[in-house]
C-alpha positions, 0 to 999 in steps of 0.5 A: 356444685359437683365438679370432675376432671378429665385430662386431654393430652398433656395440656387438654382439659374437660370440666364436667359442672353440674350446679343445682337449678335452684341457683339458675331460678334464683337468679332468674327470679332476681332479675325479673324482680329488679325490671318489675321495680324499674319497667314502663309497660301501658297499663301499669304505674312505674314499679308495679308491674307484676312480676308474671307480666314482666316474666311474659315479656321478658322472660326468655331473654332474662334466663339466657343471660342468667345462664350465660351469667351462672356458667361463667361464675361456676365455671371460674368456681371450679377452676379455682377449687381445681386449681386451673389457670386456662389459656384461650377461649374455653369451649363450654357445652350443655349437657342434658341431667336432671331437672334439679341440675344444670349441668356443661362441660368447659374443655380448655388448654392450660400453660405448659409448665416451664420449669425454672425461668432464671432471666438472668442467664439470658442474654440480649442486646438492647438497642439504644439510639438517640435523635439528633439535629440531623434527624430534626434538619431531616424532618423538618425537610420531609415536613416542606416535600409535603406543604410542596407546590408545583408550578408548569414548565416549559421546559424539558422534564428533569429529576423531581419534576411532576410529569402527567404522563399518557402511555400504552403498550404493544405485546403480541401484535395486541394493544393495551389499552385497545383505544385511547390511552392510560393516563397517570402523575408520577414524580421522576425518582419516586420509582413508581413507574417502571424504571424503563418509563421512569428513565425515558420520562427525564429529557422529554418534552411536552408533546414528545413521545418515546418508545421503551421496552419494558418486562412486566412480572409475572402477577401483573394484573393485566394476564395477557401483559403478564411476564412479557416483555412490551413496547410501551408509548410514552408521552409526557402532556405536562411538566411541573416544577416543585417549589418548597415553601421558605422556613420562616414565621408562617411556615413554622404557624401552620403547624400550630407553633404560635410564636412562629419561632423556629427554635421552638419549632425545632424543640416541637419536632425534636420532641415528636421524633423522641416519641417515636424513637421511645416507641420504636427502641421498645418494640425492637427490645420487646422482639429481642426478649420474646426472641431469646425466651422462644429459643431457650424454651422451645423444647415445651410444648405449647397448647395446640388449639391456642397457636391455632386461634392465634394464626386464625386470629393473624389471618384476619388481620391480614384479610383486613389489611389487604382491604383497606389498602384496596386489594381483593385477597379473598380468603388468607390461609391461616396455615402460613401463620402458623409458626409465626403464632407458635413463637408469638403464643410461646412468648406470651406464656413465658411472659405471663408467667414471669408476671406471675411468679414475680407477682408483678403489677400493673402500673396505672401511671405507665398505663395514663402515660400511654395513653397520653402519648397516644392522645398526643399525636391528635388534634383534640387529645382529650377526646381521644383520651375519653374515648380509652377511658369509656371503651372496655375493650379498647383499655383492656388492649392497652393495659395488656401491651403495658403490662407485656412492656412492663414485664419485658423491661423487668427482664431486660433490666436483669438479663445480661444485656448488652448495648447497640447503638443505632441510628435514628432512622436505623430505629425506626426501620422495621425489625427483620 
């Protein structure tokens, strides 16, 4: 096998391999071999089929994953003798040669070189919190709004009631809508109305209608109702109370405390939200180390196809985001996510290579642990945990968000950390 280099740019690099054929044919004549041992085709006992019909049936497919098989595998030859470490998706080309060779070029970013990474001379804050019995006395009243009853009222509406409410609105001399009216349920201090209707909700009666003035912004979907401002009819045509289930025996079972006990209902809880506090203090440390290391390292270059990939990759997840939650964004520019993918992309890198120069391992025990954690919150654990165990993917993608946990608390346990202490529900609250 013949290897050259090319640099492109300072972190740009083109491999050009050329492997003799014979190892393609090899390899092809292999494969062809172990489906004649194993292949069930009309005509012929299982095992003696001749290679020449199994060659007609399945040869063109069999050379392409030979192929496919032969690059990958001189390719991670040449970086190895080249002494390379690529970062991203190579871009790998055939080229045209001899008929005794195969020959591609792979053109590929490698890491920038840090220098010295002396994580001791860094200096974060590490958030710590704790749950208390208020947070458990929190959730458990969150858990009875959500196993809530409503039941109809004569009387006026008031804050927290359920109202059905039928409006429509008057702009420019038009109405909307033009006949009838636009039904919907809101909960009076939920804010998921205007403040305007939400405020003109409480007092009212069944059958009563009030008229409000109401500004609409500017991207509402409505365009002629768009940044103006309407006088919308409202008309309250039910209103139910809300009735919170008692904390006793059966409301405890129907979350699958047995016993019935609120004590060890409260432990239950308890238990959940430190799991979530543990899960949420990790990701608030994981953003400050990885915030501290872009800014002490933003003077190195980073790979430029590898930040864009990553915005591109952003994108995506964006469009889909929008989706599923009903909205119709079209094409997400992945421009916008270009500096976010920089400082994500420069903190990978260091990361990786303080794993790297540190020789640190993955530890299968935090990897189980994760996966338990995650199973946890399912009906039927096990199946979620043979589901990570049976999907490559899906492991590959936990055992690298470990392995970055790993790496970051290694760093934190050796940099000049400094504690802060947080609320439960400040913890929880989305990093800024």
């Amino acid at each position: 096998m013949h290897v050259s280099l090319e640099s492109i740019g300072s972190l740009g690099r083109k491999l050009s391999v050329s492997v003799p054929a014979e190892r393609l044919e090899s390899a092809v004549g292999g494969r062809l071999r172990e489906i004649a041992r194993t292949a069930r085709i009309n005509g012929f006992r299982p095992g003696k089929v001749p290679v020449k019909v199994v060659e007609q049936r399945f040869g063109a497919q069999v050379r392409s994953e030979a192929y496919s098989d032969v690059v990958r595998e001189s390719f991670g030859e040449a970086l190895r003798q080249q002494n390379l470490q690529p970062v991203g998706q190579p871009e790998i080309t055939a080229e045209g040669g001899a008929a005794e060779e195969l020959r591609y070029t792979a053109t590929f970013e490698v890491a920038p070189e840090f220098g010295e990474i002396d994580v001791a001379k860094l200096a974060i804050q590490r958030p710590v919190a704790q749950v208390e019995d208020a947070d458990v006395d929190q959730m458990i009243e969150t858990l009875r709004q959500q196993r809530r009853s409503w039941n109809v009222v004569e009387r006026a509406a008031q804050a927290g009631d359920l109202v059905n409410v039928e409006t429509s609105a008057q702009v420019d001399g038009a109405r909307f809508p033009a006949e009838g009216v636009e039904r919907g349920v809101t909960v009076i201090g939920s804010n998921m109305l205007f403040p305007a209707i939400e405020n003109a909700l409480v007092g009212i009666s069944v059958g009563e209608e009030k008229v409000v003035a109401v500004d609409f912004p500017a991207d509402w979907r409505v365009a002629e109702m768009a940044g103006k401002t309407a006088q919308v009819t409202v008309k309250a045509s039910k209103v139910s109370e809300q009735h919170l289930p008692e904390i006793d025996e059966a409301f405890v079972k129907s979350f699958g405390v047995r016993s019935g006990k609120i004590e060890q209902f409260r432990n239950e809880v308890r238990s959940n939200l430190s799991r979530e506090l543990k899960g949420a203090l990790s990701a608030r440390l994981r953003s400050e180390v990885a915030q501290k290391l872009v800014q002490t390292y933003a003077h190195v270059e980073l790979p430029p196809r590898l930040i864009e990939a990553e915005a591109r990759s952003m994108a995506r997840s964006a469009e889909e985001q929008a989706r599923r939650q009903g909205q119709n964004v079209g094409t997400v520019d992945h421009v916008q996510f270009m500096a976010a993918a920089k400082n994500r992309v420069a903190a990978g890198l260091i990361v990786g290579e303080v794993a790297r120069r540190n020789e640190l391992r993955l530890d299968g025990k935090r990897v189980n642990e994760a996966i338990q954690l995650i199973a946890s919150t399912y009906e039927d654990p096990s199946q979620v945990v043979e589901l990570y165990r049976n999907d490559p993917q899906l492991m590959s993608g936990l055992q690298a968000r470990v392995m970055e946990e790993q790496v970051i608390d290694w760093i934190s346990e050796r940099a000049q950390a400094t504690d802060v202490a947080m609320s439960f529900t400040d913890a929880l609250r989305p990093n800024a």
